[in-house]
C-alpha positions, 0 to 999 in steps of 0.5 A: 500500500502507499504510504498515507498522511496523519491523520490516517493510518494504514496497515495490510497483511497478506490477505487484507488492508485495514485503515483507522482515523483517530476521533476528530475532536475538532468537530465532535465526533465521538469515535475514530473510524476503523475501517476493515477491509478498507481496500481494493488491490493493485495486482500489479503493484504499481500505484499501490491499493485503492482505500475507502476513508470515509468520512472526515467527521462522523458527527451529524448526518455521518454518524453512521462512520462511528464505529464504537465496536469491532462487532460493527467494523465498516468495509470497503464492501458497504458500498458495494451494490448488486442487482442480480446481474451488475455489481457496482460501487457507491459514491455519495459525496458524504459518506463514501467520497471515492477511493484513495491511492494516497491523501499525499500526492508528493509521495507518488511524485519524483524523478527517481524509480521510485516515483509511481507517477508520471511527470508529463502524461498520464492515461486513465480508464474507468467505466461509469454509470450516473444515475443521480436524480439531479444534475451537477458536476461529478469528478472521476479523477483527481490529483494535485500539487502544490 
């Protein structure tokens, strides 16, 4: 896995990653978030595993992230969805807001053969389905560096 950020700490296993956030006191939530398993592999260890995070506060409508037992962990599979025929998984801006190869950029970056990121160009592929009641502005991929 990549290497992630305070206030987020990561670990995997051969089987699994796990990723947990203390309680954010600065907006009064009542529990951290520990999240298990929190990722989806890179099988060809490039970048590194897509994390879920979750929410940044569980205080208000997002409570539902505070998980005061292992009993009631969360996974990555929460917002995975299925009809029968395709299976999917949910984005909602405030609960799930995407998967994270890292909360750094810089740790991507550089002209060493470490760097996971190219410095100039860049291809990306992903398939996607909108089915939101309302119209709007939806990001697919993001990266930034100051």
């Amino acid at each position: 896995a990549t290497k992630f950020s305070p206030p987020y700490k990561v670990a995997c296993d051969q089987t699994r990653c796990h990723v947990n956030r203390p309680k954010n006191t600065q907006c009064g939530e009542s529990n951290g978030i520990d999240i298990d398993p929190a990722s989806f592999r890179d099988e060809v260890d490039r970048l590194g595993s897509a994390f879920i995070l979750g929410s940044p506060c569980n205080a208000g409508s997002t409570v539902d992230w505070g998980n005061p037992s292992s009993a009631e962990r969360l996974s990555a599979s929460t917002f995975i969805i299925n009809d029968g025929n395709i299976e999917a998984m949910q984005f909602d801006g405030v609960l799930n807001k995407g998967l994270y190869v890292t909360n750094d950029i810089d740790i991507l970056l550089g002209d060493d053969d470490a760097a996971k990121l190219p410095l100039s160009k860049m291809s990306l592929e992903m398939w996607f389905a909108s089915t939101a009641s309302s119209s709007g502005t939806y990001g697919l991929m993001a990266a930034a560096q100051e």
